[in-house]
C-alpha positions as CSV (number, residue, x, y, z in Angstrom):
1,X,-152.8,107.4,221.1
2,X,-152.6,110.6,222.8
3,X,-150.1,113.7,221.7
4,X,-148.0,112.9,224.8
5,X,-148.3,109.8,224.9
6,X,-146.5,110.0,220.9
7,X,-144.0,112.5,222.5
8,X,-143.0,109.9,225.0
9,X,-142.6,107.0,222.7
10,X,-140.1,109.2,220.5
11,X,-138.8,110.9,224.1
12,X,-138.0,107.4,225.2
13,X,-135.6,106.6,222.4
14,X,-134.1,110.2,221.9
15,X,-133.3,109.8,225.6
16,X,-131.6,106.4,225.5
17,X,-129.9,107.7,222.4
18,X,-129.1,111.2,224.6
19,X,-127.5,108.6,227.8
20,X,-125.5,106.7,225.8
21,X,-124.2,110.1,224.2
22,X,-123.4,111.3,227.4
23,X,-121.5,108.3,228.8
24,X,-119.8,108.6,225.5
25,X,-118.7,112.1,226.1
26,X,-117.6,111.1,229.3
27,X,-115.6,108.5,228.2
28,X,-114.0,110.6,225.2
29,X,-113.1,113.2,227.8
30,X,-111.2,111.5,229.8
31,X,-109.3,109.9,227.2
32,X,-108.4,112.5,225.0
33,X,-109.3,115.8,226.9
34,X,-109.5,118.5,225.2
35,X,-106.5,118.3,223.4
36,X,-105.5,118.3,219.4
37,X,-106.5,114.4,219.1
38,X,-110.1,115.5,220.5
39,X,-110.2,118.7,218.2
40,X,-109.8,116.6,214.8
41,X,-111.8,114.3,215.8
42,X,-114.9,116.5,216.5
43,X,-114.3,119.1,213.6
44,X,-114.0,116.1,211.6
45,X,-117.8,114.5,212.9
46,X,-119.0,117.8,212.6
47,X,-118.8,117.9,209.1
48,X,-120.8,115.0,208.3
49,X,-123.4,115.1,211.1
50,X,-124.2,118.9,210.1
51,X,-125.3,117.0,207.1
52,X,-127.1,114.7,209.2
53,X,-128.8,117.5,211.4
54,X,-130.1,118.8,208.1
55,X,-131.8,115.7,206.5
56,X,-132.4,113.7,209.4
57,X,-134.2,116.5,211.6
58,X,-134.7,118.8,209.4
59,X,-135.6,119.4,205.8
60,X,-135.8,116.2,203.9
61,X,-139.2,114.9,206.5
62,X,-140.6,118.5,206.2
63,X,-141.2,117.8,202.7
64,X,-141.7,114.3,202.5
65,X,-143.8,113.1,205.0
66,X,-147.0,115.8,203.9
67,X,-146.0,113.9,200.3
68,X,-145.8,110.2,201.6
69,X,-148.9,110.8,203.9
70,X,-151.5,112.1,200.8
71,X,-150.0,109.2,199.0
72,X,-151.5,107.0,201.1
73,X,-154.4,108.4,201.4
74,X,-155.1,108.4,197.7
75,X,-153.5,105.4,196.7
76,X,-152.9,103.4,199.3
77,X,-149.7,101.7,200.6
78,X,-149.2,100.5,196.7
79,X,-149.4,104.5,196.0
80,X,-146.9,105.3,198.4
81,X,-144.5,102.3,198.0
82,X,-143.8,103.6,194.5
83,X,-143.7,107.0,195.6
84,X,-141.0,105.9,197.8
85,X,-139.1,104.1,195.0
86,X,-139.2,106.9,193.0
87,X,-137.5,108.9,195.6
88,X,-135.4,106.5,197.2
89,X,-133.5,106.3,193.4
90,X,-132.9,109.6,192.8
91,X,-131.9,110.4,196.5
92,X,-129.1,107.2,196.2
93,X,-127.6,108.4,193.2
94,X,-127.6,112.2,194.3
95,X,-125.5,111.2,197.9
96,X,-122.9,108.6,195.9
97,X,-122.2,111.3,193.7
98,X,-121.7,113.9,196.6
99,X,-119.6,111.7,198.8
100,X,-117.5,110.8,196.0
101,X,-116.8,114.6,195.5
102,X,-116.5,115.8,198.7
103,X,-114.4,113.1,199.5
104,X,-111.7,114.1,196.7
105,X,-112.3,117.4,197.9
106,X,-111.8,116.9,201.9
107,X,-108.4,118.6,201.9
108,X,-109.6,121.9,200.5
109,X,-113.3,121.7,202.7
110,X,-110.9,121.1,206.1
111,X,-108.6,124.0,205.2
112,X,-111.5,126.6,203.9
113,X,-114.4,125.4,205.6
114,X,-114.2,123.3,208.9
115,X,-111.1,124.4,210.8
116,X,-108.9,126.9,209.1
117,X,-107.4,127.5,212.7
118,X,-105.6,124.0,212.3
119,X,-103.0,124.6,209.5
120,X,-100.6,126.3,211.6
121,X,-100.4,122.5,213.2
122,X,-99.8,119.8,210.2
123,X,-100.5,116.6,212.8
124,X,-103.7,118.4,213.4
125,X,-104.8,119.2,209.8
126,X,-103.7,116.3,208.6
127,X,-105.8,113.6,211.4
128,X,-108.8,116.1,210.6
129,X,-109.0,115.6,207.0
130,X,-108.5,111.7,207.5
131,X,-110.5,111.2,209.9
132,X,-113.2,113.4,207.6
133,X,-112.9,111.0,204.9
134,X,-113.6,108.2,206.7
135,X,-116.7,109.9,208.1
136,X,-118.2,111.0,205.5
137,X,-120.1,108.1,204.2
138,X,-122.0,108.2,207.4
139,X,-123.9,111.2,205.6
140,X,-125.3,109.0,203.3
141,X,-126.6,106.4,205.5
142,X,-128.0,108.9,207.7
143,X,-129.9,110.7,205.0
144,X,-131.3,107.4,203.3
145,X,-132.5,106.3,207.2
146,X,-133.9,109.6,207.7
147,X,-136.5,109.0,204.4
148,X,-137.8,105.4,205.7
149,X,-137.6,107.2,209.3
150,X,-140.0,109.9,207.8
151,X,-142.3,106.8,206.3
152,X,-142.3,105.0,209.4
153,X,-143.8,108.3,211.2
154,X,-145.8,108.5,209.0
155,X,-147.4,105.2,209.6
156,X,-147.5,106.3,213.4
157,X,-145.0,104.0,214.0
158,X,-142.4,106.3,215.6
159,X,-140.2,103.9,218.5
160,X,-137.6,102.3,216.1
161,X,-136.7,105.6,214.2
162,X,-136.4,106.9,217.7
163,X,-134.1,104.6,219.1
164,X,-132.2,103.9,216.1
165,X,-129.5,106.2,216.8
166,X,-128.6,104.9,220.2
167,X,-126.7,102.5,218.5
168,X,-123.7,105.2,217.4
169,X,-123.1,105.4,221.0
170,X,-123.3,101.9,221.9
171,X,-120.7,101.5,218.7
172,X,-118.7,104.4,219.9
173,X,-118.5,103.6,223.6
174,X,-117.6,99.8,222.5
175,X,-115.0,101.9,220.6
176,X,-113.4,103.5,223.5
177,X,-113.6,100.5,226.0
178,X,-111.6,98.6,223.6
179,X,-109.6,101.3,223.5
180,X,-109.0,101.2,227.0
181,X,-108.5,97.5,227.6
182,X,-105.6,97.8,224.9
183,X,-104.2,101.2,226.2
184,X,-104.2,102.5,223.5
185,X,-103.0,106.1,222.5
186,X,-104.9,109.0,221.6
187,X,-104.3,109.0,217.8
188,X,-105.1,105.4,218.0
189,X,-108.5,106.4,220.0
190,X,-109.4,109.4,217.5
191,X,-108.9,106.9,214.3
192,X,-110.7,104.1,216.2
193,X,-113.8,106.2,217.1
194,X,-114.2,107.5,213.0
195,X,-114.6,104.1,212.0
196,X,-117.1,103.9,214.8
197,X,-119.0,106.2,213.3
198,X,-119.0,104.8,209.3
199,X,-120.2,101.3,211.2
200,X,-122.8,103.2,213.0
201,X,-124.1,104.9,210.2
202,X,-124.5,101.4,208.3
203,X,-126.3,99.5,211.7
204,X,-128.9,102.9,211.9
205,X,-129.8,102.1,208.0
206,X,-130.2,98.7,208.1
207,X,-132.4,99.0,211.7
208,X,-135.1,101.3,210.0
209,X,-134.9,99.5,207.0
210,X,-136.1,96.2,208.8
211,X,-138.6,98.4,210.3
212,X,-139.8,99.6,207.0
213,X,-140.3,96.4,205.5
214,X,-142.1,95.0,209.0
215,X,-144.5,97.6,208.4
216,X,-145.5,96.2,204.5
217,X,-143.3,98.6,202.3
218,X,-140.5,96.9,200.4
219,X,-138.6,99.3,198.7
220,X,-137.0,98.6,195.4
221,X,-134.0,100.4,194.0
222,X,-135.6,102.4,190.5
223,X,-133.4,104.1,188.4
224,X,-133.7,108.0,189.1
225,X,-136.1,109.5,187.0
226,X,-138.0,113.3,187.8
227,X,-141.4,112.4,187.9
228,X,-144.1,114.6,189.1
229,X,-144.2,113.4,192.5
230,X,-140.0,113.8,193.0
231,X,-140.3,117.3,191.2
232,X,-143.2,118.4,194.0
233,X,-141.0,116.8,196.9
234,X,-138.0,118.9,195.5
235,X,-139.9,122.2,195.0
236,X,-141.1,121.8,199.0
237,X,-137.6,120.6,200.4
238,X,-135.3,123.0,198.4
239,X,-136.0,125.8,200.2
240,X,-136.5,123.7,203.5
241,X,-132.9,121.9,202.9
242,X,-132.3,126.2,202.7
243,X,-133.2,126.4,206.0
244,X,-131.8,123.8,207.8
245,X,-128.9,124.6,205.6
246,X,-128.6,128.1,207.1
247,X,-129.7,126.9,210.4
248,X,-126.3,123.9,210.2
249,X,-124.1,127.0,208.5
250,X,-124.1,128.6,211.9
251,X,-122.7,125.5,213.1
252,X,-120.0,125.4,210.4
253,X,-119.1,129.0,210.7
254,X,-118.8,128.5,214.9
255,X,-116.5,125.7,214.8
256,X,-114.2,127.4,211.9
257,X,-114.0,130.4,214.3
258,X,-113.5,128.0,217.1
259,X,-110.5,126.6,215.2
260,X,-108.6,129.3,216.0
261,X,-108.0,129.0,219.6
262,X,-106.8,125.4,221.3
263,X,-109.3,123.3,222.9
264,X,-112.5,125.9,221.8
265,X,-113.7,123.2,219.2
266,X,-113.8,120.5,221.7
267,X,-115.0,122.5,224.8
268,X,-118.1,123.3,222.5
269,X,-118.8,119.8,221.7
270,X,-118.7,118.7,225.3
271,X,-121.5,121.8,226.3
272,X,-123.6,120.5,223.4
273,X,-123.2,117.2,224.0
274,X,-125.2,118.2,228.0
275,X,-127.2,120.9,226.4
276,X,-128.5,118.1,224.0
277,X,-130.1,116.0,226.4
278,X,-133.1,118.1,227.3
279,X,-133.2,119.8,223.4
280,X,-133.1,116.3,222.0
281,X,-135.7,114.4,224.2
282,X,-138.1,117.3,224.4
283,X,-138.0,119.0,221.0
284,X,-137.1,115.9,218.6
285,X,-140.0,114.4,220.4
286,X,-142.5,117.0,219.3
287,X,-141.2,118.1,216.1
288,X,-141.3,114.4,215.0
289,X,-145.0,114.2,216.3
290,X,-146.5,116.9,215.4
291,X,-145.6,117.4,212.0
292,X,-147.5,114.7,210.7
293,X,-150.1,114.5,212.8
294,X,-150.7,118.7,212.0
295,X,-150.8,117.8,208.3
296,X,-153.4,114.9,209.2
297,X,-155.7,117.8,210.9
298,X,-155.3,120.3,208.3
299,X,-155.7,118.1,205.1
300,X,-159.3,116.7,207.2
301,X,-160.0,120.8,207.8
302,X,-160.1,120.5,211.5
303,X,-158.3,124.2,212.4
304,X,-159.5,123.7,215.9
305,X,-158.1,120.7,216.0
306,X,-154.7,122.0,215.1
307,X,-154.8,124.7,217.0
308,X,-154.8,122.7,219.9
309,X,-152.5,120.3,218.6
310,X,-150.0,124.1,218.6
311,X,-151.0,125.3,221.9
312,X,-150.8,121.6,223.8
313,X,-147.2,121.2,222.2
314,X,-146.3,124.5,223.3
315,X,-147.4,124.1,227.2
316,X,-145.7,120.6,226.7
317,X,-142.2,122.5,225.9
318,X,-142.4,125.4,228.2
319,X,-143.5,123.0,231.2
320,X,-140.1,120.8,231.1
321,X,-137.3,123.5,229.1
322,X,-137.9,126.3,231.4
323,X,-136.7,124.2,234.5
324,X,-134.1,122.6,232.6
325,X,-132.7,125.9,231.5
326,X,-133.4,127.6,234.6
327,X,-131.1,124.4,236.4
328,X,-128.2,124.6,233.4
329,X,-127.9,128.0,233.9
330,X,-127.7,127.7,237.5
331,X,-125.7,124.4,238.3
332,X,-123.5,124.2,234.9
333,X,-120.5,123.6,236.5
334,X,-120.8,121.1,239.2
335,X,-123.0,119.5,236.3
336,X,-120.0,119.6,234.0
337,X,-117.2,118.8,236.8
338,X,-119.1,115.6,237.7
339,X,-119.7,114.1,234.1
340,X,-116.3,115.1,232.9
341,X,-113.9,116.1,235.1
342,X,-111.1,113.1,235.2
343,X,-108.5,112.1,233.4
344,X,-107.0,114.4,230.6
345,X,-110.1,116.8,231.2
346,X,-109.0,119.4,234.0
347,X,-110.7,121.7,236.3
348,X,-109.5,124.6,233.7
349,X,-111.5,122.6,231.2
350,X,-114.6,122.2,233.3
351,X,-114.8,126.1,233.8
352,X,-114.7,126.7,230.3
353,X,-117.7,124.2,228.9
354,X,-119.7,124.6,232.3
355,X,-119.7,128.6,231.0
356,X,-120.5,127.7,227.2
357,X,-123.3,125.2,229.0
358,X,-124.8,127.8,231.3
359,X,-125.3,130.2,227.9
360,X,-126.6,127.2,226.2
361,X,-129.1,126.5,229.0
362,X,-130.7,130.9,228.3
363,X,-131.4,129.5,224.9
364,X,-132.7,126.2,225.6
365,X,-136.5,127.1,225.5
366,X,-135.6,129.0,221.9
367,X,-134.4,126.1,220.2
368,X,-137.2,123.8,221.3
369,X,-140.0,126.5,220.6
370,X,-138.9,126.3,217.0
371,X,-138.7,122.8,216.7
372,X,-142.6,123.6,217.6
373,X,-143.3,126.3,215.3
374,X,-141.9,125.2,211.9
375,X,-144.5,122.6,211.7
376,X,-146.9,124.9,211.7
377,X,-145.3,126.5,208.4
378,X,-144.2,122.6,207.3
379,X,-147.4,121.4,207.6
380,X,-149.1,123.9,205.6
381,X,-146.4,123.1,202.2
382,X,-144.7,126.4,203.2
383,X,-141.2,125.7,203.5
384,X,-140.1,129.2,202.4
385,X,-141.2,131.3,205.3
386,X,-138.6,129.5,207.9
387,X,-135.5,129.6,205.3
388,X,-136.0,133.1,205.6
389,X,-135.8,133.7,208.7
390,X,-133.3,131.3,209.6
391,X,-131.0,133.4,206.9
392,X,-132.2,136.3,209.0
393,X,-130.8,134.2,212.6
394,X,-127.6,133.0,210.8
395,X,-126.3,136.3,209.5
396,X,-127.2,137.4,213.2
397,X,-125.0,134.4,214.8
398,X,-122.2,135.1,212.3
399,X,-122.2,138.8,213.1
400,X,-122.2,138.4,216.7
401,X,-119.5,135.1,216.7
402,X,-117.4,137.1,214.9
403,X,-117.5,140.1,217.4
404,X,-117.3,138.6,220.5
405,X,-115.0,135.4,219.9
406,X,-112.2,138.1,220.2
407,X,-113.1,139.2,223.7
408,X,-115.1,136.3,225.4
409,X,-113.6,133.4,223.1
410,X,-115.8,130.2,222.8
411,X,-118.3,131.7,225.3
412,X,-118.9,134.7,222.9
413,X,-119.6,131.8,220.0
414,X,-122.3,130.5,222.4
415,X,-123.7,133.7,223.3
416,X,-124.0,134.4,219.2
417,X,-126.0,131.3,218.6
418,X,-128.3,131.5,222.1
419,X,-128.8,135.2,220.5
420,X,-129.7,134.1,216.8
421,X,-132.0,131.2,218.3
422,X,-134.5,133.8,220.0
423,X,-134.9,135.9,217.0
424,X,-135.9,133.1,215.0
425,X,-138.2,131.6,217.6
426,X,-139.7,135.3,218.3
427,X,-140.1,135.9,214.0
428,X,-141.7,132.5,213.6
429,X,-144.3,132.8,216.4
430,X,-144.9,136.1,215.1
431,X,-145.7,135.0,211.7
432,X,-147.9,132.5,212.6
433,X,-150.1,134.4,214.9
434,X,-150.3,137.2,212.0
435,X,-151.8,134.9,209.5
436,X,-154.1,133.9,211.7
437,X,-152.4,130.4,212.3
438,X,-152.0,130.3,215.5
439,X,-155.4,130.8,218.0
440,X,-155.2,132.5,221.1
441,X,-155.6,129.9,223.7
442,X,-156.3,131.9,227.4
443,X,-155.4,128.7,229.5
444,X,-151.8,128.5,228.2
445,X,-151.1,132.1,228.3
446,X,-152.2,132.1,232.0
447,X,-150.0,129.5,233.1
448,X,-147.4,130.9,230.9
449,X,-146.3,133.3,233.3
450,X,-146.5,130.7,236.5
451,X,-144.1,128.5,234.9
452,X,-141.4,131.0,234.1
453,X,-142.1,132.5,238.1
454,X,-142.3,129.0,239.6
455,X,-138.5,128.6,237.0
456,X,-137.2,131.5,238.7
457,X,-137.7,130.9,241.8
458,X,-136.4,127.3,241.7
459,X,-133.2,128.9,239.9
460,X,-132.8,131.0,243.4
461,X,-133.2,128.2,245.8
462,X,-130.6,126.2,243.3
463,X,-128.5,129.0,243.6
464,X,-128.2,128.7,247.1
465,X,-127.9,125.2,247.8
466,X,-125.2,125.0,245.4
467,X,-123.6,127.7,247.7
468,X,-123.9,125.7,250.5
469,X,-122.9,122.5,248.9
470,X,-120.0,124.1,247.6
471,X,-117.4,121.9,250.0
472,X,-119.3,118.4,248.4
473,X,-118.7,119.8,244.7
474,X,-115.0,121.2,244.7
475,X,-112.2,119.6,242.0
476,X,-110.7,117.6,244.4
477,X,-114.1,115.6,246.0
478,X,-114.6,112.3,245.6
479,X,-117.3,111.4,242.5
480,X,-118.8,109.0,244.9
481,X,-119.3,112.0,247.1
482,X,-120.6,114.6,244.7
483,X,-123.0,112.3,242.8
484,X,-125.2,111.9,245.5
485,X,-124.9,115.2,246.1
486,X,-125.7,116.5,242.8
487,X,-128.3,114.4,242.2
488,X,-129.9,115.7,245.5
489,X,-129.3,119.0,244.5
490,X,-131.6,118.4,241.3
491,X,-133.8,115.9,242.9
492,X,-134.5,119.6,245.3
493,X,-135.3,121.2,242.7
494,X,-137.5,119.2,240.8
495,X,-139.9,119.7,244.2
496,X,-139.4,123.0,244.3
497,X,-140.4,123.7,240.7
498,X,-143.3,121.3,240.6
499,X,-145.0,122.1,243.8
500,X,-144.2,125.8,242.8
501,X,-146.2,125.3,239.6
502,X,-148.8,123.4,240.6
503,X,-149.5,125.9,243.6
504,X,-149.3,128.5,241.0
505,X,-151.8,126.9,238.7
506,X,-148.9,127.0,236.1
507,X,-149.8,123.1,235.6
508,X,-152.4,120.9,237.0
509,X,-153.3,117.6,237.6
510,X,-156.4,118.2,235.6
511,X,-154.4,119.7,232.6
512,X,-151.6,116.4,232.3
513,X,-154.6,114.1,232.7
514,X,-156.4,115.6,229.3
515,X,-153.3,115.7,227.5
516,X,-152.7,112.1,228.5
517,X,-155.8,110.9,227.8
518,X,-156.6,113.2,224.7
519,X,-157.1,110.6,221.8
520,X,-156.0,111.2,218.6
521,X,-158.7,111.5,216.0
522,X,-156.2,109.7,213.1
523,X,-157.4,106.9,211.4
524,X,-155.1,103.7,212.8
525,X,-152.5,103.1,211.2
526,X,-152.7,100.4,207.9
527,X,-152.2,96.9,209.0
528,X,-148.5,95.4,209.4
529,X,-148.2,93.2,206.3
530,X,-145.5,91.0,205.9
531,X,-142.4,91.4,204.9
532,X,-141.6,91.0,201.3
């Protein structure tokens, strides 16, 4: 199967995930606004799903896929079905015992860590640090499904990892429409949507679980013993849990700023929640791919091989983010006023997130970049590179946060992380072209160029459309009228980018059709056994 053909199996399920997310978010917006109900609620989620962020898409598959992959290779699927066992016991008892304690310590994490800002309002504290506790467990799920999603990647089996998460939405929005039908009040709504998330977490696990046994791997629950192969899997993902640690702090440290000013938690979640659709489809995609399939090139000794594997990813990102940012940047607002403007959410609160979102969309390109470069560090067993300079990018975001929230408010917290995400992108490319890593490929750095032109000039021709469009896109238009028009305004400049950058030479037919066809030199995948 070809690289993008990969990317577009795990695209396709990040997206339907990223949809559902969205009508979600719409939903949630205009039932609880962005109001205190709304605030708990998503300081609350952001507790546990920073966990998620980290083990899920970030540390715990940087160091155990490279593992699970040699095991199968020199043992076969027996090899790596005890391998799995091994660290499927220790990783159990380690989360029981950490939800236990953090949930006997919720009070004190809500009041130090997560949202400070909310004990000058009692209601407030108090729904966050219920609706926390009822969360939490999620974590644990999530982190067990993120080690059998690592093995299914492994296996090249990539679609029900993927799509597994769509069905926190599905739960969520299921949530809300009850909600709805009932009438239902907001505190009813915030409580409703935390169980939500506790049934989601259990639906993801069992989903890849099923998937793991379909593929001829039955794992067994051992009790937790450090063997060689768990003490190698914990020296690689310490310092990458480091990372993605650092990486989630500045997460952490932006809503507990955030906490301080009414509505600034929420207004953040809604941008993220739009920003997260291009981030999520393109860079999960490829981060998820090419991991494994650059530790596949470089334990064969092809270094040609995954240099192109680099460079093709790379092209990949820059020739879908840098229109998508270009366009946030550009059309935040009738974006934002369209998806979320009704009900409790107001115009005031669509000027605030489409701002947040318009910062968002400078960094968008950062955030995916690394998502492409840390394989090239991950693949090669070296986790400890990227925890340094993500410690580098956080102390950055917290310095800048900190500064700025006083003058531009959640806008400044935005421009802080956009900020910190470009110096760690710039430091990792950096790195890897030092050490020799990364090979200088002259057909990507031509078009490089093209791309961010044929961007710009899109972004200009957005800019006045939307000026002229203004009437069709005001507060008090029909959404039956400003869909269309929306939706012609980025239909426009879809055209405008791709003829742009195929006139340019910044893409061509020929290029796509090489990547498309370009056949991965993997062995197939072992045969589907059944289930035992």
């Amino acid at each position: 199967m070809s690289l993008v053909k990969k990317f577009a199996t795990v695209a396709s399920g990040t997206l339907m995930s990223r949809v559902f997310g969205l009508t979600r978010e719409m939903l949630m917006a205009a039932a609880l606004g962005t109001g205190p109900v709304a605030d708990a609620f998503n300081a609350a989620f952001r507790f546990p799903n920073t966990f998620r962020r980290l083990f899920a898409e970030g540390a715990f598959n940087a160091a155990f896929v490279p593992l699970f992959a040699k095991e199968i290779e020199a043992n076969g699927m027996e090899g790596a079905k005890r391998f799995s066992e091994e660290v499927f016991g220790v990783l159990f008892t380690v989360l029981m015992a950490l939800t236990i304690l953090m949930e006997l310590s919720m009070p004190l994490i809500v009041r130090t860590v997560i949202a400070p800002g909310f004990l000058d309002d009692p209601l407030k504290f108090g729904n966050t640090v219920s609706m926390a506790i009822i969360m939490f467990p999620y974590l644990a799920c999530m982190s067990l499904a993120a080690m059998m999603s690592g093995m299914l990647n492994s296996l090249h089996r990539y679609f029900a990892a993927a799509v597994a998460p769509v069905f926190l939405n599905v739960i969520l929005i299921g949530v809300l429409a009850y909600a709805w039908y009932k009438g239902h009040d907001g505190i009813k709504i915030g409580y409703g949507l935390s169980w939500g998330v506790m049934a989601a977490g259990l639906v993801q696990l069992a989903i890849v679980w099923f998937a793991v046994r379909n593929a001829g791997i039955s794992i067994g629950f051992r009790l937790p013993h450090f063997t060689p192969n768990v003490r190698r899997l914990l020296v690689l993902a310490l310092p990458a849990a480091i990372t993605g640690g650092i990486t989630q702090i500045n997460l952490l440290v932006n809503t507990n700023i955030a906490s301080g000013k009414e509505g600034a938690v929420t207004s953040l979640a809604n941008a993220d929640r739009v920003y997260q659709l291009p981030l999520g489809v393109v860079g999960i995609a490829v981060a998820t791919v090419l991991l494994p399939e650059l530790a596949r090139a470089l334990r064969s000794g092809n270094l040609r091989e995954a240099g192109s594997l680099q460079n093709r990813s790379v092209e990949f990102i820059l020739f879908l983010t840098l229109p998508a940012a270009a366009a946030l940047l550009v059309m935040s607002e009738p974006i934002i006023r369209l998806l979320l403007e009704r009900g409790e959410f107001t115009a005031e609160s669509t000027r605030r997130v489409s701002n947040i979102l318009a910062v968002y969309g400078l960094g968008l390109p950062a955030f995916v970049l690394i998502k492409a470069f840390i394989p090239g560090f991950f693949a090669r067993e070296d986790t400890k590179t990227p925890m340094i300079y993500a410690a580098v990018s956080v102390v950055i975001n917290v310095g800048m946060a900190l500064t700025l929230f006083p003058l531009m408010a959640e806008t400044g917290i935005a421009t802080a992380e956009v900020t910190a995400g470009w110096v760690n992108a710039v430091l990792l490319f950096a790195t890897l072209v030092w050490r020799g890593h990364w090979g200088r490929d002259i057909p990507l750095l031509t078009r490089i160029p093209r791309l961010i032109f044929s961007a710009g000039a899109m972004a200009f021709a957005l800019y006045y459309a939307i000026h002229w469009a203004a009437p069709y896109l005001a507060s008090h238009t029909p959404v039956h009228i400003q869909a269309p028009v929306v939706f012609g305004l980025i239909l426009l400049s879809m055209v405008v980018y791709f003829a742009l950058a195929f006139a340019t030479g910044g893409a061509s037919f020929g290029m796509i059709r090489r990547n498309v066809k370009r056949g991965s030199k993997a062995p197939p995948p072992p045969p589907e056994g059944p289930a035992a």
